[in-house]
N, C-alpha and C positions, 0 to 999 in steps of 0.2 A: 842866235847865229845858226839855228839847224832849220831856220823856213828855208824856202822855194828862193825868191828872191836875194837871199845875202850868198848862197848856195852858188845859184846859177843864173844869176841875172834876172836881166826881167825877162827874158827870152821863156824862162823857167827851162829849159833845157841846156843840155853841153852841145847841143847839134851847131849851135849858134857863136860857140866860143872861138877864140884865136890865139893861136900862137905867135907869140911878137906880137908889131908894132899893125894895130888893126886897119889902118891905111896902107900897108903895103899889100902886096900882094901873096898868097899863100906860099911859106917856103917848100924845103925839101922836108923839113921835118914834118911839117902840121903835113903834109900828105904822106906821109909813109901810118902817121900817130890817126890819119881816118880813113886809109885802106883797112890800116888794122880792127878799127874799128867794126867798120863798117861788113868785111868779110867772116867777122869769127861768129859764131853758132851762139845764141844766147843760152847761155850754161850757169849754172850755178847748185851751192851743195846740196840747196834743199831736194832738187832735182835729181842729181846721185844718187841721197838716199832714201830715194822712193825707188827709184831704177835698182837700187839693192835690194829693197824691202821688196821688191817684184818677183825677183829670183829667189826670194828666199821663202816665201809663200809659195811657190810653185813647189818646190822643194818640197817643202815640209806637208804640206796636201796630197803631192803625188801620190807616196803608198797610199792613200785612201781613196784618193778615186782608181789606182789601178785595180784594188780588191773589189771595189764596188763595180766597177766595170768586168771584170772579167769572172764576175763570181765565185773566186778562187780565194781562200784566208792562208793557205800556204804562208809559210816564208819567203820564198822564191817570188811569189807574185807581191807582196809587201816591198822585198828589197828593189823589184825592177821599176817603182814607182819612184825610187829617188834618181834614174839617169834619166829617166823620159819625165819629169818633174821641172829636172833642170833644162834640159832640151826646152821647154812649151816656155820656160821663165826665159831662156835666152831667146827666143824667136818672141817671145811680149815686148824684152827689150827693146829687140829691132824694130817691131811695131810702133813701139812707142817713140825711137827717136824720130821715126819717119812721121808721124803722126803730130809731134812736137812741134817740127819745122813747120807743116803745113800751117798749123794751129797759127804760127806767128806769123807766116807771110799771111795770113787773112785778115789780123789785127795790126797785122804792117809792124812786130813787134820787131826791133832791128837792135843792134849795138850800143845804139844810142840812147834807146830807154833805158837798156840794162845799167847805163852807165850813172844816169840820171838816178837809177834804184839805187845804184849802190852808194850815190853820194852822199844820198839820204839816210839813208840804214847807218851809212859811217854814222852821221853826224848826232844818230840818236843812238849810238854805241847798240847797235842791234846786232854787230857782227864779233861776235866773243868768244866765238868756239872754232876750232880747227877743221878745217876740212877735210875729206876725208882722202887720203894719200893715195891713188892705183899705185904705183908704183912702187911705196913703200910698205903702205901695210896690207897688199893683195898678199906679195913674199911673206911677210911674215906669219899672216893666217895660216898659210898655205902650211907654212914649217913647222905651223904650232898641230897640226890638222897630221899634219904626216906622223911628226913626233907620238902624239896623241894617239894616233892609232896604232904603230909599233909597238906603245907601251902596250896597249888593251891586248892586244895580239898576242904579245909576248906571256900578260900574264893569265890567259883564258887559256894556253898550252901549257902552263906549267901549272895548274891547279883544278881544269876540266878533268874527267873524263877520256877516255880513250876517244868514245864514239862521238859524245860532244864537242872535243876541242877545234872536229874538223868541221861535222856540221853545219857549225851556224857561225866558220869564219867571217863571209863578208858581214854578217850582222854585226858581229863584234870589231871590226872595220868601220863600220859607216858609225857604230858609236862610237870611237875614238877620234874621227872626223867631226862629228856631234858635240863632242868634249874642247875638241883643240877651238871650234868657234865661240864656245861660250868662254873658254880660258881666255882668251884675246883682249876682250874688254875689260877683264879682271885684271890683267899684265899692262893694259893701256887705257885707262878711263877718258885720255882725252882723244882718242880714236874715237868714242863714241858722241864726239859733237853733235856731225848733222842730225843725228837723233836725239842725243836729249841738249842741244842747243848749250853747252856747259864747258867753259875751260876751266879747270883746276891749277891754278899757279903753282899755290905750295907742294914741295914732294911729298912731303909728312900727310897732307891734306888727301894729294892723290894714293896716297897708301892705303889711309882708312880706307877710304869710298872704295878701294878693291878690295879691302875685307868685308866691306859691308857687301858689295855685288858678289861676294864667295858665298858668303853667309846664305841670301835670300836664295841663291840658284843650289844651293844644299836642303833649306828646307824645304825647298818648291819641287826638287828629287824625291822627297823624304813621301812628301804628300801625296806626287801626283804617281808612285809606286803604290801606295793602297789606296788610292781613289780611283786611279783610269785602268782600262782595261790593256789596253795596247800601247809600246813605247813607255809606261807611264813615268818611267822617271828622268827620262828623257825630254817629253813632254811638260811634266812638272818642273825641270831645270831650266827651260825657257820660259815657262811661264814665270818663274823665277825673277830669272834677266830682266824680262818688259816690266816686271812691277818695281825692281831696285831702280831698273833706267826711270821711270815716270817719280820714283820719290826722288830722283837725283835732280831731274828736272826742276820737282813741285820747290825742293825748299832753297834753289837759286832762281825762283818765281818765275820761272820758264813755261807759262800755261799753255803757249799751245804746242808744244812740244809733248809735254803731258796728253 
């Protein structure tokens, strides 16, 4: 029952389908149900989370190309690499949804394929994992990110130094932002769908898997502190992340997601 045919006809598509009685004439609904169609932006989450994955590599590269470019190792030139990071990762975005559209009026990709896709995906259970919420889990990051750096903040003043504590506050800022992103997936494992393609039913289930993504982004801290030179534990905590997300992936046989 998940061919072309028992799906969508013989038409192979839903462009062709009807509402009611297919001798009459098109009601009020079947045209409100293919304006709708027909006018909305072909979207979906894999798409999201690439458009996340853009911003977040801008990110995390800035300080290195702002020190490479301006020949300066300072701190000061490291930390300006994360708001002009974000800036070039949000102007990509824009790029890219403007470049999206184009892509599909040339393919003539419209509504109606998407719908077609998704019929199919249903019917071969391809769509398992949760999408990724703006609206709900942007807030939440945002307050794990604030939270997270208040702590750092607070306790780099009450155990620095005099001369230190003030220093290298934004540094110790943008790590507690650092912290509050990687905690998020740890507090929410099915937030992490459109990346590792995975809903976890059981609570008990989703429990482990956030002590298992605690675990990896702790020794991947541990590691990339005496192996990298800059950031390193930092660094080593996301590299953490990406290898818990790809074995969360690998053993509900989510390959290409991995």
């Amino acid at each position: 029952r998940n061919n072309g045919d028992y799906l969508l006809g013989e038409s192979v598509s839903s462009r062709h389908a009807r509402c009611g009685n297919p001798s009459l004439p098109m009601n009020d609904d079947e045209k409100l149900i293919r304006e709708a169609i027909e006018q909305r932006h072909p979207e979906n989450g894999k798409y999201q989370a690439v458009r996340l994955l853009l911003v977040a590599v801008c990110v995390a590269y800035g300080p290195r190309l702002c020190v490479v470019l301006f020949q300066n190792r300072t701190p000061n030139y490291w930390r300006l690499g994360y708001p002009l990071g974000l800036i070039a990762g949000l102007l990509a975005n824009i790029a890219s949804v403007h470049g999206r559209s184009l892509w599909h009026q040339y393919l003539r990709h419209d509504g109606y394929k998407v719908l077609d896709s998704v019929i199919r995906l249903t019917a071969q259970h391809s769509f398992t994992y949760r999408r990724f919420r703006r609206w709900y889990d942007l807030p939440l990051i945002c307050l794990a990110c604030c939270l997270c750096s208040i702590a750092t903040i607070i306790y780099h003043l009450l155990f620095d130094d005099q001369y230190e504590r003030y220093q290298h506050l934004a540094g110790h800022c943008i790590d507690g932002v650092s912290v509050g992103l990687m905690l998020w997936p740890v507090l929410n494992i099915n937030g992490m769908g459109p990346w590792t393609g995975v809903f976890v039913l059981r609570p008990w289930v989703r429990r482990v898997w956030g002590l298992v993504m605690l675990f990896v982004i702790l020794v991947g801290g541990c590691l990339g502190d005496k192996v990298l030179y800059t950031s390193g534990r930092t660094q080593g905590a996301l590299w953490g992340l990406l290898v818990g997300s790809a074995v969360l992936s690998a053993t509900h046989r989510k390959w290409r997601h991995v």
